[in-house]
ZAMARGU-4260 file (C-alpha; in steps of 0.2 Angstrom, whole numbers, plus 5000, padded with zeros to 4 digits):
<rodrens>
0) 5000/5000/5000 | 5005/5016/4996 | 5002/5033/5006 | 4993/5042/4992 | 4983/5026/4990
5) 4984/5024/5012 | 4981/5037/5021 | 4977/5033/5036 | 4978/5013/5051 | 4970/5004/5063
10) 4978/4990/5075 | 4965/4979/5082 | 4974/4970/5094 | 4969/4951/5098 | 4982/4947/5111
15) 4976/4945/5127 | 4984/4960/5140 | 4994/4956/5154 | 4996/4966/5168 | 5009/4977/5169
20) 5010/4980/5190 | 5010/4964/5203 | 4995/4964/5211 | 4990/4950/5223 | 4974/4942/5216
25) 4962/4946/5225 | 4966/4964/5221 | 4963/4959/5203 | 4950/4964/5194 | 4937/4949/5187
30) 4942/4943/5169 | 4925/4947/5165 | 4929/4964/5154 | 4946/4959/5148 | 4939/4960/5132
35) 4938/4980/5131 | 4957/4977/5132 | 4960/4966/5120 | 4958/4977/5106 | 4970/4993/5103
40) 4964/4999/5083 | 4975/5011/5071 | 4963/5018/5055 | 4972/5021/5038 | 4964/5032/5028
45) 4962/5027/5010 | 4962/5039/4993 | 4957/5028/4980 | 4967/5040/4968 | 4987/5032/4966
50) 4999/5045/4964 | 5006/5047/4946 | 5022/5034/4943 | 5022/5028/4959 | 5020/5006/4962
55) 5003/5001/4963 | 5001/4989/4977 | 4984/4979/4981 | 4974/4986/4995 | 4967/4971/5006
60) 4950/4962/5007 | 4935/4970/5014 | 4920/4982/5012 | 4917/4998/5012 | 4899/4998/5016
65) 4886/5011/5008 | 4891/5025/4999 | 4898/5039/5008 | 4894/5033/5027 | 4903/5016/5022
70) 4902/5007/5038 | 4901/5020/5051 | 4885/5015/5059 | 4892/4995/5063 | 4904/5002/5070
75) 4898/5017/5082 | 4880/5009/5085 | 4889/4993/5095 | 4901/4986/5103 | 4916/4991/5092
80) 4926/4976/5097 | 4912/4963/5090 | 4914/4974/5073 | 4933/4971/5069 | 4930/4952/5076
85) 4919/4949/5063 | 4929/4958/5049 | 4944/4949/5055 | 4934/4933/5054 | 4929/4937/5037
90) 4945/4944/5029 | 4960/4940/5040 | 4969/4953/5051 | 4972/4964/5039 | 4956/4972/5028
95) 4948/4990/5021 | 4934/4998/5026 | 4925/5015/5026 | 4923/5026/5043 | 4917/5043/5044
100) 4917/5047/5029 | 4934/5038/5027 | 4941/5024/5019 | 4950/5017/5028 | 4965/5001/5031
105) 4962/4991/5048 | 4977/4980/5054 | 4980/4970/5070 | 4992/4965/5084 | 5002/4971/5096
110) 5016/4971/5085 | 5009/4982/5074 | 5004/4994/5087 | 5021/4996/5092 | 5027/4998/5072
115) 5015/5011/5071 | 5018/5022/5086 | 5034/5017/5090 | 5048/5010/5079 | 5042/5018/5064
120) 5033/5032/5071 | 5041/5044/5058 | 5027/5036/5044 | 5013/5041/5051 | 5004/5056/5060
125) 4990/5054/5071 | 4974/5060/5062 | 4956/5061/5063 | 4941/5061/5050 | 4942/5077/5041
130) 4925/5079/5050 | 4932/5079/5067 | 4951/5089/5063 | 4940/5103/5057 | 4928/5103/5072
135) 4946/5102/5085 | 4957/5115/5074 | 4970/5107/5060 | 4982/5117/5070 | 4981/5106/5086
140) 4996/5095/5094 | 4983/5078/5087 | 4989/5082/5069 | 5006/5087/5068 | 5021/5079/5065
145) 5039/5085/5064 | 5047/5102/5073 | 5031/5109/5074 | 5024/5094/5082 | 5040/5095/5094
150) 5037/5114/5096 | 5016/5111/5104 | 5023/5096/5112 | 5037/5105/5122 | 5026/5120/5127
155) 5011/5107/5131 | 5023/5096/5144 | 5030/5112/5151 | 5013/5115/5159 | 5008/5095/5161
160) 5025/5089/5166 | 5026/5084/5186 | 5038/5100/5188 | 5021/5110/5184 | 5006/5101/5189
165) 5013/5101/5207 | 5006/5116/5210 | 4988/5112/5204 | 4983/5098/5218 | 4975/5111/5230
170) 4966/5118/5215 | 4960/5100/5207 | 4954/5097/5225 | 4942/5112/5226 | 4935/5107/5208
175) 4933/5086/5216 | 4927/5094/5233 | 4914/5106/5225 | 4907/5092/5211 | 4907/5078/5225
180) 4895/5088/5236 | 4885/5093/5223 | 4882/5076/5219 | 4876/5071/5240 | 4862/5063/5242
185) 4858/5064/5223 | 4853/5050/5210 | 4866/5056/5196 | 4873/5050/5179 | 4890/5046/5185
190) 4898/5048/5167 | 4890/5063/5165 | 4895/5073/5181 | 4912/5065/5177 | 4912/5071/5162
195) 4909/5089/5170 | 4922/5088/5185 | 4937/5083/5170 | 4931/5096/5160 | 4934/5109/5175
200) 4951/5101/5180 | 4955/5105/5162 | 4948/5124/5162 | 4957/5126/5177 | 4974/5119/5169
205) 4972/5130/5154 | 4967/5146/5161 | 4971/5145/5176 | 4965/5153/5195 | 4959/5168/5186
210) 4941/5168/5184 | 4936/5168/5169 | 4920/5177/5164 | 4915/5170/5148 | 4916/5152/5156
215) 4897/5149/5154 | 4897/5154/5137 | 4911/5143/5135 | 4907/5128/5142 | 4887/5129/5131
220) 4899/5130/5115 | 4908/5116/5119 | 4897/5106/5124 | 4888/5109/5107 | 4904/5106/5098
225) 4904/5090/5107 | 4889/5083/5102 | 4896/5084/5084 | 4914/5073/5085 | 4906/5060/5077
230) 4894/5065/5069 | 4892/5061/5047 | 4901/5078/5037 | 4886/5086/5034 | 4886/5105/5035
235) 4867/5109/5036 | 4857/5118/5045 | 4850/5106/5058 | 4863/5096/5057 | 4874/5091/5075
240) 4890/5095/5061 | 4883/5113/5057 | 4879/5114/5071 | 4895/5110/5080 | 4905/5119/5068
245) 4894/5137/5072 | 4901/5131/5091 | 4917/5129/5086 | 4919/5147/5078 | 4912/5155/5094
250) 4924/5146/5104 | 4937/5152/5095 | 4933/5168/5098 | 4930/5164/5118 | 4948/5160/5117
255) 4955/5174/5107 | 4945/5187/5117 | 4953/5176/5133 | 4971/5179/5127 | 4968/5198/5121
260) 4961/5199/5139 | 4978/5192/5147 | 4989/5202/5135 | 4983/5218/5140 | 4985/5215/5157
265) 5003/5209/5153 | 5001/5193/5161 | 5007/5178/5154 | 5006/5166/5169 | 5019/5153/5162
270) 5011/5141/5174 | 4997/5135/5166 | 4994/5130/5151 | 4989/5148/5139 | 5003/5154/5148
275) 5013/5141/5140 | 5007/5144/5123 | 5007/5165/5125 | 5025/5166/5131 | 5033/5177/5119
280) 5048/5167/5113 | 5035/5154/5106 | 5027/5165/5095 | 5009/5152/5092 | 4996/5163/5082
285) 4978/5164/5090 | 4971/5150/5079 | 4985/5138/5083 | 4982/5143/5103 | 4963/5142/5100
290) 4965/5127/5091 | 4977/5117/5106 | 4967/5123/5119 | 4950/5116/5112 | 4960/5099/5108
295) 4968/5098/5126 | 4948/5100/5131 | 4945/5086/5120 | 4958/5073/5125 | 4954/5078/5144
300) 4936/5076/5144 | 4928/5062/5139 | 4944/5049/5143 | 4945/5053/5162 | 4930/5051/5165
305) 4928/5035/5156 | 4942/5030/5168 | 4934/5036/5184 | 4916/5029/5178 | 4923/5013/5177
310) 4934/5012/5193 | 4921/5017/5202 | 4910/5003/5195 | 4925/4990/5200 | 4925/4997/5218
315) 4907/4995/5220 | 4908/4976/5212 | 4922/4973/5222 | 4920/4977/5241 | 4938/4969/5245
320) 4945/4980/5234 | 4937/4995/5240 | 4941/4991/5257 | 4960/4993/5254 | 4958/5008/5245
325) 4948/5017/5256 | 4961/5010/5271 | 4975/5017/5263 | 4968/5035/5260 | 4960/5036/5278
330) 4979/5032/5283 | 4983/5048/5274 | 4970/5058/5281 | 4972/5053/5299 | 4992/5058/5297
335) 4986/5075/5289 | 4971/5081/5301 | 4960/5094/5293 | 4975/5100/5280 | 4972/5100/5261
340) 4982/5086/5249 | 4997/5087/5243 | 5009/5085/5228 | 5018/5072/5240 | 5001/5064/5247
345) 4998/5058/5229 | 5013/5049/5227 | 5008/5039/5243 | 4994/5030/5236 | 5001/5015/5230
350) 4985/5003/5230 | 4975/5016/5222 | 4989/5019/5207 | 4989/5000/5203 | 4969/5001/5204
355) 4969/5016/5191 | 4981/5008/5178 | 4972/4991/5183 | 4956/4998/5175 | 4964/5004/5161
360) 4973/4991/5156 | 4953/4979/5158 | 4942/4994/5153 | 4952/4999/5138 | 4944/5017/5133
365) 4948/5018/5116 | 4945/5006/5106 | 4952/5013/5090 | 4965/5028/5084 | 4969/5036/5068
370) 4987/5038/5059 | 4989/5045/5041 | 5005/5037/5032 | 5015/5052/5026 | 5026/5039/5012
375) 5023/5022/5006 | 5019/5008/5018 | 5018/4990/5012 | 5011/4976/5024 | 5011/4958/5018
380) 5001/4951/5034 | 5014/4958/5043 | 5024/4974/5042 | 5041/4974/5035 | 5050/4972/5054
385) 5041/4963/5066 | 5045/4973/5079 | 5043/4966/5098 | 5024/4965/5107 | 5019/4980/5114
390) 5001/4977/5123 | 4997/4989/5136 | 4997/5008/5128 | 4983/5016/5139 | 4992/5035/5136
395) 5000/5030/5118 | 5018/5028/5116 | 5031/5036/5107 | 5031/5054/5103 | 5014/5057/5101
400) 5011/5049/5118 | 4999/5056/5127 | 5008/5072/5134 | 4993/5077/5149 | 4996/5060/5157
405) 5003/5065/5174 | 4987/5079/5173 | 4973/5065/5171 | 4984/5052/5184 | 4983/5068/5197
410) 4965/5071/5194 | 4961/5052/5197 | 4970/5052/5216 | 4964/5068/5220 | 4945/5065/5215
415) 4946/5047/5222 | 4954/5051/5240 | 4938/5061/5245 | 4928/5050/5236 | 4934/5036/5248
420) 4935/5041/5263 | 4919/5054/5263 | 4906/5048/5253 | 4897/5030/5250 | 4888/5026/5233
425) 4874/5013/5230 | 4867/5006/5213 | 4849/5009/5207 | 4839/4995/5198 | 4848/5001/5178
430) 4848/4987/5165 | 4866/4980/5166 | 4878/4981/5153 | 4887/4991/5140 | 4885/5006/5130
435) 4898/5012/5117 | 4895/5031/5112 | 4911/5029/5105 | 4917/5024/5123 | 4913/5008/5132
440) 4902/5014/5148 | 4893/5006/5161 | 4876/5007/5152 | 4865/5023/5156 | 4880/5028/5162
445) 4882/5021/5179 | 4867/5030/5188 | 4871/5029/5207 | 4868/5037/5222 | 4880/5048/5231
450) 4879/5051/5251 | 4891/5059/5263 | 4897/5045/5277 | 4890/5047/5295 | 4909/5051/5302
455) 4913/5061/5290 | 4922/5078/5295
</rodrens>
């Protein structure tokens, strides 16, 4: 396959995970959702047009569905895993197919993965469907490659990196602290209010302490724009894509006014993330700021709270479990009194780490990820270097690994130290299940209620 006739992969990992962290067994997770894990997918795009002299190489098996929506709605109506199962079934590990208005080149293995992010890294760049690049800004960090890849990528881990997060647990804790008493004694969506606390933790990382007064505005837009990600490319009026896309352009102009604002005041604050982007040496336009800041709202959003929703979940399936967690973050209260976390009380929660990267490794949150070939790629069932396994990615790897890792890692802690030792949560009678909107959930979102414990301060 060639790039101008491959544009785009998707590895769909059959191997069965392996923990990465020893845990005794009974702090294991059951082997019920290992499944969610057991596929990591790369999308190549395909343009059926070959470049002029170049070698014409077949493309593989497969479908591509109806015209123009190819096979979107199998893939985002269920579970995502039981799609590629059947295509690998039908057409080996290896087969076309036609996404979001894409079409596109699916491959599998961990092997692959790792060829793709890692060892040959330099012949792809991460992508989207055009749909959703325009929606998140071409100019964001998701779709670079090369210096000016390495240029975002450096001013992005500048704020992110442990060395500038430290200061943000005190912060994140008055976001977990406000959204965990709002939800006391309530019946709530857990996904959703998730979905609202990583949103805050990530307007709070951009921005900020400041108050900003546009936020209400610019939460509304976002949330519109959201609703669109994945949605057909259909820029009509009534449609969630037009509709998203109006969103977007009054989003970028929340931003810009945000960064005039902070200009004539002459404050760049270097430690949060637009001071990062505004410092003067780096010189980033408007558009590209607005266009990172809306993709580091993206990538911090719906992810973490996947995550949470689903270690939440666990805890609640799994009493023993729970037990030691909350034991171990009642020992770090009792030694702290009434006084707020720390940057040091985080790195003292063992248990609760291994119970985070547990659930990612088991609930694995994406399911599939795009890359574009930027020159000619041939795969012959396997690619041209076998390249060593590489089975548990839950932040990427290689360069265009997930750079706001430590962020979301912080937030998890922080949200789930109060959680423990303050609050209880009990199911309702919610059909059981999953749901995949594109991420697997708990069905209905995990609707439980919230109450503050008896002894609690």
């Amino acid at each position: 396959m060639n790039s101008s006739s491959v544009t785009n992969t998707a590895v769909v990992d059959t191997t069965p995970m392996l923990p990465l962290f020893a845990m005794p067994t009974a702090l294991l997770f059951p082997f019920l959702l290992l499944c969610f894990s057991t596929f990591c997918c790369f999308v190549f795009r395909l343009t059926l047009a070959g470049r002029s002299g170049s070698r014409k190489l077949p493309l593989p098996p497969g479908s591509m569905g109806w015209p123009y929506v190819g096979e979107t709605f199998q893939l985002y109506s269920n579970d995502p895993n039981t799609f590629f199962a059947l295509k690998q079934k039908r057409y080996g590990p290896v087969f076309k197919t036609h996404i979001l208005g894409c079409p596109c080149v699916m491959v599998s293995s961990p092997e692959a993965a790792r060829f793709v992010l890692v060892t040959r890294a330099q012949l792809f760049k991460p992508t989207f469907p055009a749909s959703k690049e325009r929606m998140i800004g071409p100019q964001a960090i998701f779709f670079q490659q090369g210096d000016y890849h390495a240029h975002l990528r450096r001013l992005v881990l500048r704020a992110f990196l442990p060395e500038g997060i430290r200061g943000s647990v005190a912060g994140i804790e008055a976001v977990a602290l406000r959204a965990l008493r709002s939800w006391d004694g309530r019946l709530v969506n857990t996904f959703q209010e998730l979905k609202t606390y990583a949103f805050n933790v990530a307007i709070l990382s951009i921005f900020g302490q400041e108050e900003i007064s546009c936020l209400e505005d610019l939460k509304q837009c976002y949330y519109t724009l959201e609703k669109g990600y994945n949605s057909m490319p259909i820029n009509l009026p009534g449609t969630l894509f037009y509709k998203a896309m109006k969103a977007r352009k009054q989003l970028a102009q929340i931003v810009a006014n945000i960064v005039r604002s902070r200009r004539t005041q002459r404050d760049s604050s270097p430690n949060d993330l637009l001071g990062s982007f505004m410092n003067a040496k780096e010189d980033l336009s408007d558009d590209q700021i607005a266009d990172n800041v809306i993709g580091v709202i993206f990538a911090a959003r719906d992810t973490t709270a996947s995550v949470l929703t689903w270690i939440i979940k666990y805890l609640g399936d799994n009493p023993s479990i729970l037990k030691a967690v909350t034991e171990e973050q009642e020992q770090i209260t009792k030694s702290k009194g009434n006084e707020s976390l720390t940057w040091a009380d985080t790195k003292n929660m063992p248990l609760t780490s291994r119970v985070i990267q547990e659930t990612m490794r088991v609930a694995s949150i994406l399911s599939f990820t795009f890359r574009e070939a930027v020159e000619d790629v041939e795969y012959q069932g396997k690619f041209e270097v076998a390249p060593k396994p590489n089975t548990f990615m839950p932040f990427g790897n290689g360069t265009h690994s997930c750079p706001g890792n430590e962020l979301a890692k912080l937030e998890m802690l922080v949200l789930l130290h109060h959680l423990t030792t303050k609050h209880t949560w009990s199911t309702v009678r919610s059909p059981s299940g999953i749901q995949f909107g594109p991420f697997a959930l708990p069905t209905n979102g995990l609707p439980l209620r919230f109450s503050l414990k008896s002894t609690a301060a």
